[in-house]
C-alpha positions as CSV (number, residue, x, y, z in Angstrom):
1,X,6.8,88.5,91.2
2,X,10.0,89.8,91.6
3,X,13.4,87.6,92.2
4,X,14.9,91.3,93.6
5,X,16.1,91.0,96.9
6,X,13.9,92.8,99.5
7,X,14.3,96.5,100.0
8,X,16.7,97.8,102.5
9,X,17.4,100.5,104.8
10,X,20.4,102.2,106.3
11,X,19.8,103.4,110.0
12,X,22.8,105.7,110.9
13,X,22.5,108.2,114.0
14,X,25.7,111.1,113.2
15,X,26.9,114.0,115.2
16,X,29.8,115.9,113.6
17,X,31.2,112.9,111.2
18,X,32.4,114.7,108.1
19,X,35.4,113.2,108.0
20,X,34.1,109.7,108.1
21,X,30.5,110.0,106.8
22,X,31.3,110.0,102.6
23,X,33.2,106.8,102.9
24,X,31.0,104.8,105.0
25,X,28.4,106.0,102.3
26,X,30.2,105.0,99.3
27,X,30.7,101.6,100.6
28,X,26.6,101.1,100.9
29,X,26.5,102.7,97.5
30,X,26.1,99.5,95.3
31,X,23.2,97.9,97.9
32,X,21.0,101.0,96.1
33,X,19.5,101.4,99.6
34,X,17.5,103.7,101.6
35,X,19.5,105.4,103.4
36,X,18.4,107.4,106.8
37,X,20.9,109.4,108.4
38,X,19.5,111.2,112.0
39,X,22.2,113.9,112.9
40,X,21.7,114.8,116.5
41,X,24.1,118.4,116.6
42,X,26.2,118.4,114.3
43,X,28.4,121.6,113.7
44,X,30.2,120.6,110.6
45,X,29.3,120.0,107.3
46,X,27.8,116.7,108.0
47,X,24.5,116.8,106.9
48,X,25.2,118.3,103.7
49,X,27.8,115.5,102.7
50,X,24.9,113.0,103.6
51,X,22.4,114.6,101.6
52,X,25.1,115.0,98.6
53,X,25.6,111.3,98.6
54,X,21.7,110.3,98.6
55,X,21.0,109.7,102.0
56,X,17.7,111.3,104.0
57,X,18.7,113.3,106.5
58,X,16.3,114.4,109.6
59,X,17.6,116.4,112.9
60,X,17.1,115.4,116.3
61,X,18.4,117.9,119.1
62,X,20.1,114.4,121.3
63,X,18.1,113.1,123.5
64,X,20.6,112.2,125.9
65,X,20.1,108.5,125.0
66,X,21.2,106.6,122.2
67,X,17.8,103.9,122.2
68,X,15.5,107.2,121.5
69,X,17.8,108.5,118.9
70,X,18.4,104.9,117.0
71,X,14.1,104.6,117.2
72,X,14.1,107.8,115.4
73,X,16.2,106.4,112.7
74,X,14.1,103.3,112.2
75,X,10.7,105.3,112.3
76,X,12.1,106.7,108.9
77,X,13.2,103.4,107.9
78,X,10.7,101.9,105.0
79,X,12.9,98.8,104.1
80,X,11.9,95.1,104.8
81,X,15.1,95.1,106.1
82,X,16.9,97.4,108.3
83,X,21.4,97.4,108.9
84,X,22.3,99.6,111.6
85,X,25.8,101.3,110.3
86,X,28.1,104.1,112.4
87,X,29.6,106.7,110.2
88,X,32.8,105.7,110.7
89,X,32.0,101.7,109.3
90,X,32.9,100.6,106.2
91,X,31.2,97.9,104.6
92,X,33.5,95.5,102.8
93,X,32.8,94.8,99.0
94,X,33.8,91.5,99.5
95,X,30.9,91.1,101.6
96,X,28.2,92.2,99.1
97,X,27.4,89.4,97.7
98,X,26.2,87.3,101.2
99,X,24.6,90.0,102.4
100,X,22.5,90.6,99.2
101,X,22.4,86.4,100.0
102,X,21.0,87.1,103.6
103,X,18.2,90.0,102.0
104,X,16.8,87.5,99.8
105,X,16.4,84.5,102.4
106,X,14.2,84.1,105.6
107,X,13.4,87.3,107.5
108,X,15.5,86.8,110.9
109,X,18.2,88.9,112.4
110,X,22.1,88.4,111.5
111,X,25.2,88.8,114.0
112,X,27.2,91.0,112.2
113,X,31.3,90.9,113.0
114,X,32.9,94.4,112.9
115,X,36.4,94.6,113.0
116,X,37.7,97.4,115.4
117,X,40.5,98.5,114.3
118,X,43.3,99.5,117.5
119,X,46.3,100.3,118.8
120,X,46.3,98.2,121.2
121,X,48.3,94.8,120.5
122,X,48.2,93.6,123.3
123,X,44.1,92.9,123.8
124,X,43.2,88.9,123.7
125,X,41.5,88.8,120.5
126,X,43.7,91.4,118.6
127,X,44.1,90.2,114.9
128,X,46.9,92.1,112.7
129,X,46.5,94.0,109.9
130,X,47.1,91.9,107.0
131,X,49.6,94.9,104.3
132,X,47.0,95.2,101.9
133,X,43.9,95.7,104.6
134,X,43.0,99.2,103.2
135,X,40.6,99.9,106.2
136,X,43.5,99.9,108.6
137,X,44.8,103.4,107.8
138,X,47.7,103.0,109.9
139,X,46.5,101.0,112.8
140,X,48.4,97.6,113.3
141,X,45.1,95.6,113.7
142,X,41.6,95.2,115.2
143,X,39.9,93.0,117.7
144,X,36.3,91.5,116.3
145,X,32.9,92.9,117.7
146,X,29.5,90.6,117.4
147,X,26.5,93.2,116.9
148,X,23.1,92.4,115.4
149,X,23.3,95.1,112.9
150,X,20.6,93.0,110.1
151,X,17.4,92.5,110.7
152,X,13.7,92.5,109.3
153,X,11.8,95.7,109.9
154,X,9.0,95.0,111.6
155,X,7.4,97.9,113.9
């Protein structure tokens, strides 16, 4: 038996994110995950960065609805677990470590805080930029959004 955490997959749903879509990627890079990528239009060269970095990539024309389009991510999903990322996320490195954590323990879903990052200083929960925050790129901060974004695959 195996002490390897349990397999993962990516579920991303894309439309025209080639400037975002290698550095979301690269940040799931070290995870060595599945990666499923649904691209529902694009025009740009999307798909092909996706496919360069090692992702699967399958077409959907959109569906006007963004539950069908993330089911027909996870029906390509063959991970025990599944993280829902956008292309323009970034998974911290400094995070590696509990996630790998959270793969390896109980099968249940995680809340997941993503930091959107704004303009907009003056929003309650608004948290500045700290100077060496290298996913700011140029904005002065970002307010916190709870999201189940981990959970066990289980159709």
């Amino acid at each position: 038996m195996s002490d390897a955490p349990p397999r993962l997959s990516v579920a991303m749903i894309v439309r025209d994110e080639a400037e975002h879509i290698a550095g979301c990627l690269n940040s799931l890079a070290p995870l060595g995950a599945q990666v499923v990528v649904v691209d529902t239009g694009s025009v740009d060269a999307t798909p092909d960065l996706a496919r360069a970095a090692g992702a699967e990539v399958y077409f959907l024309d959109w569906p006007g609805d963004f539950a069908a389009a993330r089911n027909e991510s996870l029906r390509h999903c063959r991970g025990a677990w599944v993280l829902v990322m956008d292309a323009d996320e970034r998974l911290d490195p400094s995070d590696l470590p509990e996630l790998i954590a959270h793969l390896a323990g109980p099968p249940r879903g995680y809340r997941m805080v993503t930091r959107n990052y704004t303009p907009a200083t003056h929003l309650a929960e608004f948290a500045p930029a700290t100077p060496d925050d290298s996913l700011a790129h140029g904005f002065p901060g970002w307010v916190p959004s709870t999201k189940v974004r981990l959970f066990p695959r289980d159709p």
